[in-house]
DRENTORKOL-3810 file (N, C-alpha, C; in nm, 4 decimals):
REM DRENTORKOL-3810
@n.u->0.0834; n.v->-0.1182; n.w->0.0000; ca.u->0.0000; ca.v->0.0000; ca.w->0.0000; c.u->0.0874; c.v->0.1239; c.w->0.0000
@n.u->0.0690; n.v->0.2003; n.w->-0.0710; ca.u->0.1363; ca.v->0.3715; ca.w->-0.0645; c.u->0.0925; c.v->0.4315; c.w->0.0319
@n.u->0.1830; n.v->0.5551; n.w->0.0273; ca.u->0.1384; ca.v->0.6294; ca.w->0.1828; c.u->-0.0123; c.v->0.6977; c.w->0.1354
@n.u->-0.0324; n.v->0.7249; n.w->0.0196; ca.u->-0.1044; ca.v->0.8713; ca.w->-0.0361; c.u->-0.2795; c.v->0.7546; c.w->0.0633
@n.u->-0.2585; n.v->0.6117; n.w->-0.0296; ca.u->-0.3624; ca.v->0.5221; ca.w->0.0302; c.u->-0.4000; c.v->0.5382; c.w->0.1760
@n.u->-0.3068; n.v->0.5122; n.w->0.2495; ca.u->-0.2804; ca.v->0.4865; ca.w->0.3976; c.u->-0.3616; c.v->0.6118; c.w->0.4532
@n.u->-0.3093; n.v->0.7224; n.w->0.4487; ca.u->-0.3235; ca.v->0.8588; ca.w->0.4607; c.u->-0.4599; c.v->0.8839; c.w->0.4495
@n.u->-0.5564; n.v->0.8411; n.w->0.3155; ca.u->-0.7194; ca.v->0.8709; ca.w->0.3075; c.u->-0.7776; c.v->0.7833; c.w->0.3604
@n.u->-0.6998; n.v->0.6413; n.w->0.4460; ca.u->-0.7751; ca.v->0.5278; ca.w->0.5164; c.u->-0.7855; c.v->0.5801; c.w->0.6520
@n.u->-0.6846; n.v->0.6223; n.w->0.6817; ca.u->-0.6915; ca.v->0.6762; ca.w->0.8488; c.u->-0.7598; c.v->0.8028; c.w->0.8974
@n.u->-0.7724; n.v->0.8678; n.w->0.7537; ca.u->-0.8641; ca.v->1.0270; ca.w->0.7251; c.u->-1.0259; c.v->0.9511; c.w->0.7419
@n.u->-1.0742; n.v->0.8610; n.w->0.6613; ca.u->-1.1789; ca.v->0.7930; ca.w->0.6736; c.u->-1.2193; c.v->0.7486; c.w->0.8016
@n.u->-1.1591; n.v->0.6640; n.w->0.8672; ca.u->-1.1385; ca.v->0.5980; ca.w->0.9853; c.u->-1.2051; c.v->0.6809; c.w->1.0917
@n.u->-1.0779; n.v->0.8199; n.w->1.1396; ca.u->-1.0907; ca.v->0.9307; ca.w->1.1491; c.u->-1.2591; c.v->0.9590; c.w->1.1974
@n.u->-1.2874; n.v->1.0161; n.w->1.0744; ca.u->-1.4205; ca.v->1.0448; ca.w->1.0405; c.u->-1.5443; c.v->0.9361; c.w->1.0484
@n.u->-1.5418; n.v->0.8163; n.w->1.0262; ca.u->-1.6192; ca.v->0.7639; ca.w->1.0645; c.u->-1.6278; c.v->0.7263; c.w->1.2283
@n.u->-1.5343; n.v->0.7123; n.w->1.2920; ca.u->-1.5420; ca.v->0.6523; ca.w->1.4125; c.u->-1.6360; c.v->0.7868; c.w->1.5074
@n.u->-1.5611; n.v->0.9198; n.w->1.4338; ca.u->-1.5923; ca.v->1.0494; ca.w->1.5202; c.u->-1.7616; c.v->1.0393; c.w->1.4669
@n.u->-1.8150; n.v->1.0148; n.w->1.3728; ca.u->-1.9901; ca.v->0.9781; ca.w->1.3257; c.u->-2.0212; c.v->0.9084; c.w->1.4176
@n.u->-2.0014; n.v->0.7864; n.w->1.4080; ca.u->-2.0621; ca.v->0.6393; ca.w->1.4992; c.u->-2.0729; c.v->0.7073; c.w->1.6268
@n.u->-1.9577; n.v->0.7357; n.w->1.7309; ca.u->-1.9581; ca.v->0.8150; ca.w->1.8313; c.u->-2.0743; c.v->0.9483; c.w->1.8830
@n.u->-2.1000; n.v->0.9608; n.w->1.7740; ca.u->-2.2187; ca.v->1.1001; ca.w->1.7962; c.u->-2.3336; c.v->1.0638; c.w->1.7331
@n.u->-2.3566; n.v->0.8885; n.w->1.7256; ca.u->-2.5016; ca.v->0.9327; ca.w->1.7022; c.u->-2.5727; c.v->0.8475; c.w->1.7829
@n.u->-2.5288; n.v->0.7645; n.w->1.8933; ca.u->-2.6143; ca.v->0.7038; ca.w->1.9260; c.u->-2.6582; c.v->0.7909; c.w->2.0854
@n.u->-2.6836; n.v->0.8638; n.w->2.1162; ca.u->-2.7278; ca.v->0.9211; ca.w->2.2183; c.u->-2.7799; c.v->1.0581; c.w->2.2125
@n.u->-2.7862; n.v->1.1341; n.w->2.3258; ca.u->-2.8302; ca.v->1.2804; ca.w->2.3457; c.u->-2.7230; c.v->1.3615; c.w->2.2836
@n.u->-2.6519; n.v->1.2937; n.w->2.2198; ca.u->-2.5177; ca.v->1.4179; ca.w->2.1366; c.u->-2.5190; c.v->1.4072; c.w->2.0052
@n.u->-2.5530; n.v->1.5226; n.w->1.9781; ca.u->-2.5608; ca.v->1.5233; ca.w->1.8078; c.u->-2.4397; c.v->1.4921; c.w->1.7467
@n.u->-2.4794; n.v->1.4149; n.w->1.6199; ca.u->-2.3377; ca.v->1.3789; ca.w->1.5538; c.u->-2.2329; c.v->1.5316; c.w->1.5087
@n.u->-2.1104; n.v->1.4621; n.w->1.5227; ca.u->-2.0274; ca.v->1.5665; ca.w->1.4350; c.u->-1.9504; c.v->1.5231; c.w->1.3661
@n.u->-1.9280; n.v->1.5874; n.w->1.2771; ca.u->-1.8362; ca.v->1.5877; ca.w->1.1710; c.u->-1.6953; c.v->1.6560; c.w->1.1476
@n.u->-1.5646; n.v->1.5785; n.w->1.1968; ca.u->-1.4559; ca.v->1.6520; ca.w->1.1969; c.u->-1.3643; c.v->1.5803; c.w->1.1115
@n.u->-1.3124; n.v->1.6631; n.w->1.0057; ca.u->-1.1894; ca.v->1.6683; ca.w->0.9016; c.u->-1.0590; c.v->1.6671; c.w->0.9330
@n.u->-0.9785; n.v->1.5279; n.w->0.9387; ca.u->-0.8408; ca.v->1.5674; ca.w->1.0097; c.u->-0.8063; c.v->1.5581; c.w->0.8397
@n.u->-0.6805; n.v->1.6651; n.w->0.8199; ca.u->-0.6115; ca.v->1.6493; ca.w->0.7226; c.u->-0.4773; c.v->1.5708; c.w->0.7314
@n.u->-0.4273; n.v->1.4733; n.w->0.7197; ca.u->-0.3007; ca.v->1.4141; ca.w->0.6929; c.u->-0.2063; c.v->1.4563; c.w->0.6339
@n.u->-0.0564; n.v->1.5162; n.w->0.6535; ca.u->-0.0057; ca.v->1.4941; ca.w->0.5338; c.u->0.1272; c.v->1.4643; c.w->0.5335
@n.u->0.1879; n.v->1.4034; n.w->0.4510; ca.u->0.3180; ca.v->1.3252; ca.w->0.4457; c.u->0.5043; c.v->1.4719; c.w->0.4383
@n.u->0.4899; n.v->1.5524; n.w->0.4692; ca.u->0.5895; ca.v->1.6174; ca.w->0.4749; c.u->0.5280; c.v->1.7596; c.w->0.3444
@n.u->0.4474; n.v->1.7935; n.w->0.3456; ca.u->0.3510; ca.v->1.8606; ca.w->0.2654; c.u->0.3444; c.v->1.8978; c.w->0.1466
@n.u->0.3696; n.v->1.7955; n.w->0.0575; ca.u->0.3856; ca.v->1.7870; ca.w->-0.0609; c.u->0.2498; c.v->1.7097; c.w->-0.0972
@n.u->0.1902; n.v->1.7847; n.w->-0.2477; ca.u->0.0622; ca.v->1.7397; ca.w->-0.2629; c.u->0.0502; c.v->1.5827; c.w->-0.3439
@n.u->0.0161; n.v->1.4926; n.w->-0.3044; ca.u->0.0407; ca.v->1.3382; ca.w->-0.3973; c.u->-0.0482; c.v->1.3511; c.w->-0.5692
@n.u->0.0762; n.v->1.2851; n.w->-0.5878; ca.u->-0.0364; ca.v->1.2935; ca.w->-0.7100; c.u->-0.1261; c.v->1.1580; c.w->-0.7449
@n.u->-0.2176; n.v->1.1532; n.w->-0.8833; ca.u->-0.2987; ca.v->1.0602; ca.w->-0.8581; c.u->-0.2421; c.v->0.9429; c.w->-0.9284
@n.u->-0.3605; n.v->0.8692; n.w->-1.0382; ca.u->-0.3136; ca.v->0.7640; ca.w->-1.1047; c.u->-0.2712; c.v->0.8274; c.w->-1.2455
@n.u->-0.1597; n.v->0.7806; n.w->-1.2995; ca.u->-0.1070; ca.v->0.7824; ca.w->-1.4179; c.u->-0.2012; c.v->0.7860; c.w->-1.5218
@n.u->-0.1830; n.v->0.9123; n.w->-1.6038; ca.u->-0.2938; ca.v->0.8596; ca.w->-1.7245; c.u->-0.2160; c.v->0.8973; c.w->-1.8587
@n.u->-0.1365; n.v->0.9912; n.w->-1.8564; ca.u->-0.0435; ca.v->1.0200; ca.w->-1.9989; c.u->0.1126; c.v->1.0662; c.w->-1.9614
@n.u->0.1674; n.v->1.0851; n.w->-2.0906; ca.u->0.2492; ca.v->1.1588; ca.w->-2.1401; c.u->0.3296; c.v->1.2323; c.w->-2.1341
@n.u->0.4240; n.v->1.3319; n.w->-2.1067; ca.u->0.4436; ca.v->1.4697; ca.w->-2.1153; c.u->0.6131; c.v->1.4931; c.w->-2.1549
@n.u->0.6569; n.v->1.5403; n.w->-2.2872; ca.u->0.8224; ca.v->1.5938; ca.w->-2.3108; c.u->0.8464; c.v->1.6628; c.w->-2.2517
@n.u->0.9336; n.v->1.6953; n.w->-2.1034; ca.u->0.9413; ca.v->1.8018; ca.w->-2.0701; c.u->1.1200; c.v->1.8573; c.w->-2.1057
@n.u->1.1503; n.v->1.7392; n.w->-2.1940; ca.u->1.2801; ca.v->1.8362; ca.w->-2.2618; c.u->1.2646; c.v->1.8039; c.w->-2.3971
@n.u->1.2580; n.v->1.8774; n.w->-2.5138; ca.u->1.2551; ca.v->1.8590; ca.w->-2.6259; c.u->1.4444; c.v->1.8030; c.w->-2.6767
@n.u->1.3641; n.v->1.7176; n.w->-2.7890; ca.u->1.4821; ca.v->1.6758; ca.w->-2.8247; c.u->1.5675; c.v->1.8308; c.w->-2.9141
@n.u->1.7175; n.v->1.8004; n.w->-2.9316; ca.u->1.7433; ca.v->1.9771; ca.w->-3.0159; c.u->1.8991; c.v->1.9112; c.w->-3.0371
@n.u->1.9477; n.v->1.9659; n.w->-3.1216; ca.u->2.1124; ca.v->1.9744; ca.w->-3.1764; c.u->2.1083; c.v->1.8345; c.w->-3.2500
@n.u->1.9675; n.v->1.7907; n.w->-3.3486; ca.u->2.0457; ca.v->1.6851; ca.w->-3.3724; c.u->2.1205; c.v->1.6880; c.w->-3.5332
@n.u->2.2237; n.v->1.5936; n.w->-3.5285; ca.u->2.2882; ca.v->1.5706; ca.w->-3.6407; c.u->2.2959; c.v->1.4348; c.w->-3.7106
@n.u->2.2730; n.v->1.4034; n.w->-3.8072; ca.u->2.3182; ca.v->1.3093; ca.w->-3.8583; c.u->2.3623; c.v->1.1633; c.w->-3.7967
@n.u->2.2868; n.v->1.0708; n.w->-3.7727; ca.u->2.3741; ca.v->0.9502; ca.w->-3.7306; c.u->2.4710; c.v->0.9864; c.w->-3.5415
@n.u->2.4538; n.v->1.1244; n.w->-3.4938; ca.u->2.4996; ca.v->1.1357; ca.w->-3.4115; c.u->2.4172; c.v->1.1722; c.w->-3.3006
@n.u->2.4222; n.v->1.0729; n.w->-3.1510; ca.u->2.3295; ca.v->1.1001; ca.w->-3.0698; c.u->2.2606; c.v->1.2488; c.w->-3.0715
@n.u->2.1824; n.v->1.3353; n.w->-3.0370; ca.u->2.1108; ca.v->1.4343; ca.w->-3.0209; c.u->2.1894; c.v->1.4908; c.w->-2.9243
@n.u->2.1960; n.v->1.6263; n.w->-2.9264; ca.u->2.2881; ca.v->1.7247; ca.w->-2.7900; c.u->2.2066; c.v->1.7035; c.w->-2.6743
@n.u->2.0575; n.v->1.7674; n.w->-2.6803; ca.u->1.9789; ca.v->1.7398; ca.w->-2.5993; c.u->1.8740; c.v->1.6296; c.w->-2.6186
@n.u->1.8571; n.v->1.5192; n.w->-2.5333; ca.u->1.8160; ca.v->1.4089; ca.w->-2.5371; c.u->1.6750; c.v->1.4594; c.w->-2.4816
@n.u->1.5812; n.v->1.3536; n.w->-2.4913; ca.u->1.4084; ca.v->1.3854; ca.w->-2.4494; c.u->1.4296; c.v->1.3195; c.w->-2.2983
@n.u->1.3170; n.v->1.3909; n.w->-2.2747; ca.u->1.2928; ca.v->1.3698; ca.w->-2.0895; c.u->1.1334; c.v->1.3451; c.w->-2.1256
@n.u->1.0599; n.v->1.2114; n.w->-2.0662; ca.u->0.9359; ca.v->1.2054; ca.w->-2.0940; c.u->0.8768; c.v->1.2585; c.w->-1.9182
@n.u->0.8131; n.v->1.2909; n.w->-1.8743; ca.u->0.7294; ca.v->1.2567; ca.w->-1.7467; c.u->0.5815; c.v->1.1923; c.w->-1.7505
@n.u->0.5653; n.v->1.1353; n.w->-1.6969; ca.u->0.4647; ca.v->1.0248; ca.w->-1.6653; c.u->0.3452; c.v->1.1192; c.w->-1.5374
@n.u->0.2242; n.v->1.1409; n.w->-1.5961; ca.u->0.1328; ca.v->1.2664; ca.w->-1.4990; c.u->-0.0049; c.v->1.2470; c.w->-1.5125
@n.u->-0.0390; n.v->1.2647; n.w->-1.3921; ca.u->-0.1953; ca.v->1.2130; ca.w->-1.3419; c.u->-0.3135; c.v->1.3468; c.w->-1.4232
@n.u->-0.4014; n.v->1.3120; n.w->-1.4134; ca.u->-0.4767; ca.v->1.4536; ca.w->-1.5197; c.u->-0.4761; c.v->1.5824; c.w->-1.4489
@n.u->-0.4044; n.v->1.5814; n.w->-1.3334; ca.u->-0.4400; ca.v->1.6836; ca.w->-1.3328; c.u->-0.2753; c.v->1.7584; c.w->-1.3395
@n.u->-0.1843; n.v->1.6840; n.w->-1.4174; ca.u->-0.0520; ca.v->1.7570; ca.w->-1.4608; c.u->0.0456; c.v->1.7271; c.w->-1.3545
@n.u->0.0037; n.v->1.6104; n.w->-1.2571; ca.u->0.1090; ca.v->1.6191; ca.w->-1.1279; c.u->0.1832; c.v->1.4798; c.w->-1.1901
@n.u->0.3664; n.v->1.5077; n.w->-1.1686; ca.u->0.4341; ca.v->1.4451; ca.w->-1.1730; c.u->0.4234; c.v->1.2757; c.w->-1.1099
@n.u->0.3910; n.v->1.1474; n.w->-1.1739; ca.u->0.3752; ca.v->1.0209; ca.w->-1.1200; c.u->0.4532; c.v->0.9111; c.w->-1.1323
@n.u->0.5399; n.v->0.9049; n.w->-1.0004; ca.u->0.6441; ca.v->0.7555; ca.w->-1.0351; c.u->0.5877; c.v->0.6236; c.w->-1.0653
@n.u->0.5544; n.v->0.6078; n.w->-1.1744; ca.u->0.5235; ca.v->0.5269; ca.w->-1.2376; c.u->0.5908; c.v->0.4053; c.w->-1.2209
@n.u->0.6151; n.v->0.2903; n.w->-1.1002; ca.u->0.6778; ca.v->0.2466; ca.w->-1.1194; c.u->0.6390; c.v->0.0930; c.w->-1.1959
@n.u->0.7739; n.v->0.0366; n.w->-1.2672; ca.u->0.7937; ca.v->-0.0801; ca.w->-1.3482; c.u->0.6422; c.v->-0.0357; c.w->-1.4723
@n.u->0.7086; n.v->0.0681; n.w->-1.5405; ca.u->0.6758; ca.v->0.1134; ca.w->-1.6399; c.u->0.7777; c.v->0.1618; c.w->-1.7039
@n.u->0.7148; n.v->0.1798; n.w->-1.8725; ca.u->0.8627; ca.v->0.1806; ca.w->-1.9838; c.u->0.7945; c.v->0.2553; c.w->-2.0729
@n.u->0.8715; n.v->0.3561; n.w->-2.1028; ca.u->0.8685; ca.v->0.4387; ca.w->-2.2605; c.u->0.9077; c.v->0.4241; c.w->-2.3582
@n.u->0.8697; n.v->0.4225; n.w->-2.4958; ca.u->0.9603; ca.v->0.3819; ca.w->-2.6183; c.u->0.9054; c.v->0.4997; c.w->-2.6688
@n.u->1.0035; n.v->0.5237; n.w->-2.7654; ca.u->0.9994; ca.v->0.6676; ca.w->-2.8291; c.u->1.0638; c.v->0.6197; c.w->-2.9694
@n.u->0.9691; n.v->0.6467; n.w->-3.0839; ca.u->0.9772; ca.v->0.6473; ca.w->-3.2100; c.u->0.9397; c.v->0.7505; c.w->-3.3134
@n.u->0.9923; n.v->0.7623; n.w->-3.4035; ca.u->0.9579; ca.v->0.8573; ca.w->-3.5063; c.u->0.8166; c.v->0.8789; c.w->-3.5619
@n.u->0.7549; n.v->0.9663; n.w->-3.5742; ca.u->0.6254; ca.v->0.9970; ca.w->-3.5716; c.u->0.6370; c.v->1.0658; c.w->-3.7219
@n.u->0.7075; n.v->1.1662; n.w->-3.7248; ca.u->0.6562; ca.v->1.1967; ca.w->-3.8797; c.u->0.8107; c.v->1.2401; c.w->-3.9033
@n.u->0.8318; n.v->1.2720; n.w->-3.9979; ca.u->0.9798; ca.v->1.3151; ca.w->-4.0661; c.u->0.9669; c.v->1.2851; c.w->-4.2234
@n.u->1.1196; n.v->1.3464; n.w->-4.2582; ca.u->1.1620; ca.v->1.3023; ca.w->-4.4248; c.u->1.2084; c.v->1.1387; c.w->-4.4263
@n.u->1.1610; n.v->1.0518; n.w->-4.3169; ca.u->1.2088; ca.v->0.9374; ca.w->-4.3819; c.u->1.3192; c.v->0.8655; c.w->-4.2748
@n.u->1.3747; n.v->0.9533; n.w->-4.1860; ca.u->1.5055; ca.v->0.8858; ca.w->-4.1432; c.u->1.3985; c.v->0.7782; c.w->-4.0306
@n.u->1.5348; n.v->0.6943; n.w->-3.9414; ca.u->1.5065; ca.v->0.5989; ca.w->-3.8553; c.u->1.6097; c.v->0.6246; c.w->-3.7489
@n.u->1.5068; n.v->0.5960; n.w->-3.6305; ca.u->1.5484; ca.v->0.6457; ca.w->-3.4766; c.u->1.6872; c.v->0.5416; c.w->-3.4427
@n.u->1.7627; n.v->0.5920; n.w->-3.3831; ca.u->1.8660; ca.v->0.4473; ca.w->-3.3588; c.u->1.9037; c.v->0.4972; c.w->-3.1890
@n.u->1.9698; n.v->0.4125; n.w->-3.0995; ca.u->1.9935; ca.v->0.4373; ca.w->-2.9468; c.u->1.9196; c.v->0.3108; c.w->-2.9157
@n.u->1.9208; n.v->0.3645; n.w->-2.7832; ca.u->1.7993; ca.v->0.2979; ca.w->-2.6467; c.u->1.6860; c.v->0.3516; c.w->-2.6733
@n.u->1.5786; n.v->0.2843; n.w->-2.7126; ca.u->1.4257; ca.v->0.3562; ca.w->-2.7326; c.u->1.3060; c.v->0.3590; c.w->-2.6623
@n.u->1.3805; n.v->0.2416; n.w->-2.5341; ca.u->1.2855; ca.v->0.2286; ca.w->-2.4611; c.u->1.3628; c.v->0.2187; c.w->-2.3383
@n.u->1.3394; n.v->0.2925; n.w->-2.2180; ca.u->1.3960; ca.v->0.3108; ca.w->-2.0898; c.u->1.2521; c.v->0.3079; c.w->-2.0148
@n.u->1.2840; n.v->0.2257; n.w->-1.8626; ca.u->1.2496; ca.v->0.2498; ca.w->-1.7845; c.u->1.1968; c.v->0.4122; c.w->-1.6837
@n.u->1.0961; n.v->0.3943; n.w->-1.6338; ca.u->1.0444; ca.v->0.5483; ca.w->-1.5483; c.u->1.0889; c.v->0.5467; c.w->-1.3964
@n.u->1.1928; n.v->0.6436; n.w->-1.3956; ca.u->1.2263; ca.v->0.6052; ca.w->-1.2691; c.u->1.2258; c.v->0.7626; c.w->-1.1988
@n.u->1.1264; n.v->0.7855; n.w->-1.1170; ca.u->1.0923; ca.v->0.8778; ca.w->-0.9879; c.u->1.0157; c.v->0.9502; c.w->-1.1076
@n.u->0.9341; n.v->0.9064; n.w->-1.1966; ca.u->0.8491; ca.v->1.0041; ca.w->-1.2603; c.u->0.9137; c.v->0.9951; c.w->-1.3799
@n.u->1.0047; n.v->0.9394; n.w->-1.4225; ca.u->1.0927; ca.v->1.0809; ca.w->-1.5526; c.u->1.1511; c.v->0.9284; c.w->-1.6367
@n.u->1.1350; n.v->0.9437; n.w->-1.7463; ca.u->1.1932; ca.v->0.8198; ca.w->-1.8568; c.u->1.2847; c.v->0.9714; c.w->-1.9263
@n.u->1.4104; n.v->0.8792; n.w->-1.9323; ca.u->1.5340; ca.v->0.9781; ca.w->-1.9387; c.u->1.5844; c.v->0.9198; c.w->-2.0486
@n.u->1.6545; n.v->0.9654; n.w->-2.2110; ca.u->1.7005; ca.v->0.8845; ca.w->-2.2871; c.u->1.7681; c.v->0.9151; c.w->-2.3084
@n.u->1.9201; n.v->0.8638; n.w->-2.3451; ca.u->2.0743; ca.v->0.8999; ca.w->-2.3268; c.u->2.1691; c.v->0.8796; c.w->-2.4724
@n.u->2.0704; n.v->0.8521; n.w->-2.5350; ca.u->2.1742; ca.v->0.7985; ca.w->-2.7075; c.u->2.0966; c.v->0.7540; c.w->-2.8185
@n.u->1.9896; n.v->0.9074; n.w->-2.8175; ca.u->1.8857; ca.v->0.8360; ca.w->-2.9500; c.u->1.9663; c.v->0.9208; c.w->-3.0436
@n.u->1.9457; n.v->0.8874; n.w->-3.2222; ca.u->1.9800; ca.v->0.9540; ca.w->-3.3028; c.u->1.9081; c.v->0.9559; c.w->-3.4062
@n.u->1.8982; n.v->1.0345; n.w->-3.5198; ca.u->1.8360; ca.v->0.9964; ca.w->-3.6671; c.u->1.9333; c.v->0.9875; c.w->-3.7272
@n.u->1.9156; n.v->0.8728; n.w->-3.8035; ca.u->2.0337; ca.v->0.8452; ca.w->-3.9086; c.u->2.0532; c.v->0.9295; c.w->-4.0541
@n.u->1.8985; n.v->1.0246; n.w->-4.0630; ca.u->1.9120; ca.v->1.0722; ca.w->-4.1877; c.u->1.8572; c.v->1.2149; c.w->-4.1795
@n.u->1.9198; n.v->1.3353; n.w->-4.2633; ca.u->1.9381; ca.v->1.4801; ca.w->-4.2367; c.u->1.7727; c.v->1.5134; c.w->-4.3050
@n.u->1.7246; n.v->1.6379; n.w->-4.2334; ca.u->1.6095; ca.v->1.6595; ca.w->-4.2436; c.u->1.5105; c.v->1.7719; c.w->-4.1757
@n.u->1.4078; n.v->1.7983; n.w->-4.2467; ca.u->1.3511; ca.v->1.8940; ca.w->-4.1351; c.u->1.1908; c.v->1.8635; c.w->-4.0919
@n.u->1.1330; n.v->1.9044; n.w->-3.9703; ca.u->1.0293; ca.v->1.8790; ca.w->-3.9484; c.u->1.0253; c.v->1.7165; c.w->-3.8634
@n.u->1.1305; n.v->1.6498; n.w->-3.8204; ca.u->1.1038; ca.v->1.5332; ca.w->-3.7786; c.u->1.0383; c.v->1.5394; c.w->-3.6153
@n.u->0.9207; n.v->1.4739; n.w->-3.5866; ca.u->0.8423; ca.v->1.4763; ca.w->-3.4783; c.u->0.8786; c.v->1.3128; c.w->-3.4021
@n.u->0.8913; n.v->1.3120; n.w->-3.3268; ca.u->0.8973; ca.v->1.1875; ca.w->-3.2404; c.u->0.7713; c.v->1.1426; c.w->-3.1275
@n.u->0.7333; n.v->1.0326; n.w->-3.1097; ca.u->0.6295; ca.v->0.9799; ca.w->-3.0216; c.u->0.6646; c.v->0.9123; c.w->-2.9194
@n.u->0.6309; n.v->0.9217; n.w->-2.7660; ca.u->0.6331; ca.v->0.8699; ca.w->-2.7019; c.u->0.5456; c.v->0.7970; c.w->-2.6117
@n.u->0.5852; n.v->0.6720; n.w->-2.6311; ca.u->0.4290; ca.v->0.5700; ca.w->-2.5763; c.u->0.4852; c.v->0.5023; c.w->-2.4726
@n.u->0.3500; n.v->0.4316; n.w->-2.4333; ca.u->0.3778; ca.v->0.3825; ca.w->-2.2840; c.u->0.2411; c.v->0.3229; c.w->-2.2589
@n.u->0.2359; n.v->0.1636; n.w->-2.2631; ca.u->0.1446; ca.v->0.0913; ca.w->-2.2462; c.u->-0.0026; c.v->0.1756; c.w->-2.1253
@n.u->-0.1118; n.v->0.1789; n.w->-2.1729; ca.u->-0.1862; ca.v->0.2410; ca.w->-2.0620; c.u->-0.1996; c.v->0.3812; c.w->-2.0284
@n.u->-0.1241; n.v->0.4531; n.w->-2.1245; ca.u->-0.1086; ca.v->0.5953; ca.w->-2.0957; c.u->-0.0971; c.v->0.6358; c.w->-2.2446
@n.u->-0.1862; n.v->0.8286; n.w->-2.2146; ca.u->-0.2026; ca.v->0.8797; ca.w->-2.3375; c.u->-0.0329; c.v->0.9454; c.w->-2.3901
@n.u->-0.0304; n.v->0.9051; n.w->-2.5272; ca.u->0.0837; ca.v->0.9171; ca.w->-2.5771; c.u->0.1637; c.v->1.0742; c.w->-2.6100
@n.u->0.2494; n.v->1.1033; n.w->-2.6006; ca.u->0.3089; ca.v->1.2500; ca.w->-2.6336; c.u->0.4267; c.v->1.2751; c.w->-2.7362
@n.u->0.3375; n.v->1.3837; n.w->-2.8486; ca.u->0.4626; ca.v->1.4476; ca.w->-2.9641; c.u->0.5258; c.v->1.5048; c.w->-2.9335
@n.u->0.6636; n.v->1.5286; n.w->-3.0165; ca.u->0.7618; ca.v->1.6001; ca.w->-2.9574; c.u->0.6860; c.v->1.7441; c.w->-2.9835
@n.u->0.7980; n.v->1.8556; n.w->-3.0292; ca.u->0.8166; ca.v->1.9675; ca.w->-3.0950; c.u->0.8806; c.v->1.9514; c.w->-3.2520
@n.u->0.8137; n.v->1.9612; n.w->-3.3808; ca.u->0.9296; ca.v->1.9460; ca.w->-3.4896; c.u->1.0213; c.v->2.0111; c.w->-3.4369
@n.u->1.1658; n.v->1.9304; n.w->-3.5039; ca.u->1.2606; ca.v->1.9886; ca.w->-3.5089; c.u->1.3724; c.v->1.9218; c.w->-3.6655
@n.u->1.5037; n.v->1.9760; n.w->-3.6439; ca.u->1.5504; ca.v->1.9198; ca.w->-3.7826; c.u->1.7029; c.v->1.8516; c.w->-3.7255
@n.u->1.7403; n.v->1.7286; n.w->-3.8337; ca.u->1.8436; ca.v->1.6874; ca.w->-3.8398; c.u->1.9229; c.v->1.7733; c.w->-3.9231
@n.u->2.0232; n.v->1.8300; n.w->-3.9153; ca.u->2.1424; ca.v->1.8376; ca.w->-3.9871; c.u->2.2226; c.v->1.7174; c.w->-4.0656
@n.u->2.2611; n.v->1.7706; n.w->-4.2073; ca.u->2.3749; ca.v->1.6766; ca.w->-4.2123; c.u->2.5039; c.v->1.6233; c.w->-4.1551
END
């Protein structure tokens, strides 16, 4: 069980026990809200898509990319989710034709699928890349262009 779980069981708990307690007699029930929270950072929820939060850029020819893609993995309402024993693959989506070469599929680790040695093998402009991930909505890059 996660803490975020734990946290709305004992909030429940909480609250129901303080109900049961106030209703069987001359004391009106009440209703009291304990808030929980784990060092006060807001949890996020369940995984549902996508998100580049580094565009790929500098690429050349057959040579890894300067800046490599950063995917994050985020609940709908945009909050960062460690997704864990989940995997991203990232493939070419539209372009003049070339083909992705590296590691294309990495593991999500603390939220973030990190890729370290993708390249296009062929010079060009407008090439868009996709990143998927079983169960989750998928994310385009930014066009950008290969150099020769």
């Amino acid at each position: 069980m996660n803490k975020a779980f734990l946290a709305g069981l004992v909030a429940f708990l909480i609250l129901a026990i303080s109900l049961s307690t106030g209703c069987g007699g001359s004391q009106p029930a009440t209703t009291k809200a304990t808030q929980i929270s784990s060092g006060g950072t807001s949890k996020a929820g369940i995984p549902v898509k996508l998100v580049f939060v580094t565009q790929p850029a500098g690429a050349k020819a057959g040579v890894p990319f300067n800046t490599q893609p950063v995917i994050m993995v985020q609940d709908a309402d945009g909050n960062k989710v460690d997704a864990q024993a989940t995997s991203v693959t990232i493939i070419v989506y539209s372009g003049p034709g070339g083909s992705i070469y590296g590691t294309t599929t990495v593991d999500v680790v603390g939220g973030l699928a990190t890729f370290k040695d993708l390249s296009i093998d062929k010079a060009g402009t407008g090439y868009v890349l996709i990143a998927t991930s079983r169960g989750l909505t998928s994310a385009k890059s930014e066009p950008f262009d290969v150099t020769p």
